[in-house]
C-alpha positions in Angstrom: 46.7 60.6 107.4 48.0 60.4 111.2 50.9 58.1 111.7 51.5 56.1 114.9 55.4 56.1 115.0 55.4 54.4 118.4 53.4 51.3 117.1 55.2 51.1 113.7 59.0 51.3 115.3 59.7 47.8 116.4 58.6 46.9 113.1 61.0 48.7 110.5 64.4 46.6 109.7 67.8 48.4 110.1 67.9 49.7 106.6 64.2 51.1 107.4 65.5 52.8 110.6 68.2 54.3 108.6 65.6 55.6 105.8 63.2 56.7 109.0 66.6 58.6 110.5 67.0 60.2 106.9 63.6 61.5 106.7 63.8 62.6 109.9 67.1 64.5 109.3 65.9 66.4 105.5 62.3 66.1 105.9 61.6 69.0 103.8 64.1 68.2 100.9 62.6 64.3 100.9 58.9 66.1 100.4 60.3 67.9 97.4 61.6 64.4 95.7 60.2 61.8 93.4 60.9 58.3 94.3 63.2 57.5 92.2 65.8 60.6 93.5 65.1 60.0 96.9 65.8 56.2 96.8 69.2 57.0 94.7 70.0 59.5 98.0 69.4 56.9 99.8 71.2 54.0 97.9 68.4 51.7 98.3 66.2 50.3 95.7 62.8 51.8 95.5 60.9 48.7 96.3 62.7 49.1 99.8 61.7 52.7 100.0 57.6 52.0 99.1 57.6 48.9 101.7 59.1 51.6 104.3 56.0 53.8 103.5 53.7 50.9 103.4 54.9 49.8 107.1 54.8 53.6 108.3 50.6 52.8 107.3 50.8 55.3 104.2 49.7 53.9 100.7 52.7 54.7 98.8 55.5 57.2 98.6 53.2 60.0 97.4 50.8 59.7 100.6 54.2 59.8 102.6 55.1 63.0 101.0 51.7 64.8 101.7 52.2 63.9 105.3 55.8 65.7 105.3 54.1 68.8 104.0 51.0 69.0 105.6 51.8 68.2 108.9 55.4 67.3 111.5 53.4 64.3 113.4 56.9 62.2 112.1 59.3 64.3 113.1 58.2 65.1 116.2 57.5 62.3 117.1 60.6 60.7 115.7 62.6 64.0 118.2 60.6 62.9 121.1 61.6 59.2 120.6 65.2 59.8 120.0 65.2 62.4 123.2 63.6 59.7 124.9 66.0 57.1 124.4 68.5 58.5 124.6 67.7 60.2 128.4 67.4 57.0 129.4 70.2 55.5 128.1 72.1 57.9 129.8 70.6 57.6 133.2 71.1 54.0 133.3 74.7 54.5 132.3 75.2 57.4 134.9 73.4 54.8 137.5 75.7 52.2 136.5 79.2 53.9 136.6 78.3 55.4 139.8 77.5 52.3 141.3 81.1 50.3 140.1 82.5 53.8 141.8 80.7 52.8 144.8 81.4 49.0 145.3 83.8 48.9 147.9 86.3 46.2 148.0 86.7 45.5 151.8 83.2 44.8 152.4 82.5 42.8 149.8 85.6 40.5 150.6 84.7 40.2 154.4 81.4 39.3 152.9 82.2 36.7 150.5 85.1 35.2 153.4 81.7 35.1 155.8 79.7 33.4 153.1 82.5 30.8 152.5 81.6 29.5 156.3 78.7 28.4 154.8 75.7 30.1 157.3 72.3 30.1 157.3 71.4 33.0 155.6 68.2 34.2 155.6 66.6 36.8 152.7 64.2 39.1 153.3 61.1 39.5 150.7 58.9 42.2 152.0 57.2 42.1 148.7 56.8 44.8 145.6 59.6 45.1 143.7 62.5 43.9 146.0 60.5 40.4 144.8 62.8 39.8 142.0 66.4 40.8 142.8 65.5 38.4 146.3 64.9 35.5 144.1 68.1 36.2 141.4 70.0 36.1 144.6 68.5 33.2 146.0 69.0 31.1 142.9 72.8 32.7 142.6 73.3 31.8 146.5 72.4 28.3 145.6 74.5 28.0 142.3 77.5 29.2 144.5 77.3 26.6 146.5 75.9 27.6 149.7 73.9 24.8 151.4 71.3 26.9 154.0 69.3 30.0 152.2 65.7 30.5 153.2 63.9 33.4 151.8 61.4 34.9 154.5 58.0 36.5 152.5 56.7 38.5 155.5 58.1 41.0 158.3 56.4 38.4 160.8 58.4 35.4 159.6 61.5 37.0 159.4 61.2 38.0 163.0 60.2 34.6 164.2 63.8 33.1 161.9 65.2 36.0 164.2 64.5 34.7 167.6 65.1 30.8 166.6 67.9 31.2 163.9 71.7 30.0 165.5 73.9 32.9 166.6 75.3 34.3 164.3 73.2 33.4 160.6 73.1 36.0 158.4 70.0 38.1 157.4 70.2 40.2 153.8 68.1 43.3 153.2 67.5 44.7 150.0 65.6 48.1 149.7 66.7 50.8 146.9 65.4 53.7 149.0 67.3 52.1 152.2 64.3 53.9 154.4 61.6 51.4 154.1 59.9 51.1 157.6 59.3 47.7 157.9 62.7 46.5 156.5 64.4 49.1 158.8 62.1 47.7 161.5 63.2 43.6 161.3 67.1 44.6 160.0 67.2 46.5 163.7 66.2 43.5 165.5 68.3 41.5 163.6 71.1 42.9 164.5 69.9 43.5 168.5 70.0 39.6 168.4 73.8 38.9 167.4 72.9 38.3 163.7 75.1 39.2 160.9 73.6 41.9 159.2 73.9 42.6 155.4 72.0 45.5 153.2 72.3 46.5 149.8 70.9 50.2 149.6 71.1 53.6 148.0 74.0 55.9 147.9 72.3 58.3 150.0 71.9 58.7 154.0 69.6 56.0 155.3 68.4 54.0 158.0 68.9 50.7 157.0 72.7 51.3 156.1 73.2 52.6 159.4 72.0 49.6 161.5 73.9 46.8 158.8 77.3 45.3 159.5 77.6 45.5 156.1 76.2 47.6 153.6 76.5 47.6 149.6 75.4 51.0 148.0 74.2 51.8 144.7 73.3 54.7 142.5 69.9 55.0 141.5 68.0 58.3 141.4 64.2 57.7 142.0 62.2 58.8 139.3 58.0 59.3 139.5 55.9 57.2 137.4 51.6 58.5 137.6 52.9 58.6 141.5 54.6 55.1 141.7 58.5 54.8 142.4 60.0 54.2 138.6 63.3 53.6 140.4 65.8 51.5 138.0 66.6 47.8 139.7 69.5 47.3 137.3 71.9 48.9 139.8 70.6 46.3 142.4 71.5 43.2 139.8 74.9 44.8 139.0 75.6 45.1 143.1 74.3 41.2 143.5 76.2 39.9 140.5 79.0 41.6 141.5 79.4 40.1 145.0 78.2 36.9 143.5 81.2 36.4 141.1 83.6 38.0 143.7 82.4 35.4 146.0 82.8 32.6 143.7 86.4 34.2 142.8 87.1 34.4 146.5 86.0 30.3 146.9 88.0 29.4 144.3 91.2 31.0 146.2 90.4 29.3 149.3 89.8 25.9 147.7 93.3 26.2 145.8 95.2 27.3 149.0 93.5 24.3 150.8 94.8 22.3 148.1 98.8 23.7 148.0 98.8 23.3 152.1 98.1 19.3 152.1 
């Protein structure tokens, strides 16, 4: 009998993961061992050891057995899974260390001291996945107190708040890849027309960083999904929350200084 690991995971307790890591570990002595001796290896009763079985879809213990002798469907796929997590555990620790290393201090503080003005700033949505770190900032923007943010959905809008936004309000890009025509395209004239310029984009060499006043970077290696960009957007959240609490860190100075001078 075949067993689906992937759809019976999610299901197994802590003390059934344990069993399943076991198994996986001294496959060959478990198929050699009667219940009884395998649930004493185990230290767990053997009521605990024939639900295991039962939610792994085999019948009982015996049935479980057969399948570690006749076949390695478990622990390969059990190895695959493990491989699996733990790859990307790794790459989203490697993408988030190398962003902290990347945050640079003096930009976000001339940031946050330009946000404190209270401007209208203006967030660029060109749609797809930039969608969702847009709206966390816009929400976070909000909560911080600032009293103008206007999110623009299109590269047409966001060149009409170009030419009729006051001098000086500040336009935020977003784009992980930092090379994305059309943002590149608006962020240029943006900047052509005395607006305050502000990009969060990828460590590596790219257009958008190069026409921003101010650019936040972050490590995150693309990765190719059936031909779609897989690229993590947790490196974007960790940049956003990061200038979000500086920025309410950086108010709070102000505020008390305010207070000590009157």
């Amino acid at each position: 009998m075949e067993f689906s690991h992937t759809n019976s995971l999610h299901s197994l307790t802590k003390k059934e993961l344990e069993i399943l890591q076991y198994v996986h570990n001294h496959s060959q002595e478990v198929s050699q061992m009667s219940i009884q001796a395998f649930a004493k290896e185990i230290h767990y009763s053997t009521s605990t050891v024939l639900r295991f079985c039962r939610k792994l879809g085999f019948s009982g213990f015996p049935e479980f057995k057969y399948s570690l002798k006749t076949n390695k469907n478990i622990e390969n796929t059990t190895t695959s899974n493990i491989q699996s997590f733990s790859k990307i555990k790794s790459s989203i620790f490697m993408d988030l260390d190398g962003t902290t290393g990347l945050l640079n201090t003096d930009n976000i503080l001339q940031i946050a001291n330009i946000l404190s003005d209270n401007p209208p700033i203006y967030l660029h949505k060109p749609g797809g996945l930039t969608d969702v770190p847009v709206n966390y900032l816009e929400s976070m923007l909000f909560l911080s107190g600032c009293r103008y943010v206007q999110k623009s959905s299109s590269k047409r809008l966001t060149q009409h708040l170009i030419h009729t936004a006051e001098s000086n309000s500040v336009f935020i890009f977003i784009s992980n890849s930092g090379a994305y025509s059309s943002t590149v395209d608006v962020a240029k004239e943006a900047k052509l027309h005395g607006m305050i310029v502000i990009s969060i984009s990828s460590i590596e060499n790219n257009d958008l960083a190069e026409v921003s006043d101010y650019n936040l970077r972050l490590f995150s290696r693309q990765r190719e999904n059936v031909g779609a960009d897989a690229a993590s957007r947790l490196s974007t959240f960790f940049v956003l929350s990061s200038l979000i609490e500086f920025f309410a860190l950086y108010k709070k100075g102000v505020e008390n200084d305010e207070n000590l001078s009157k």
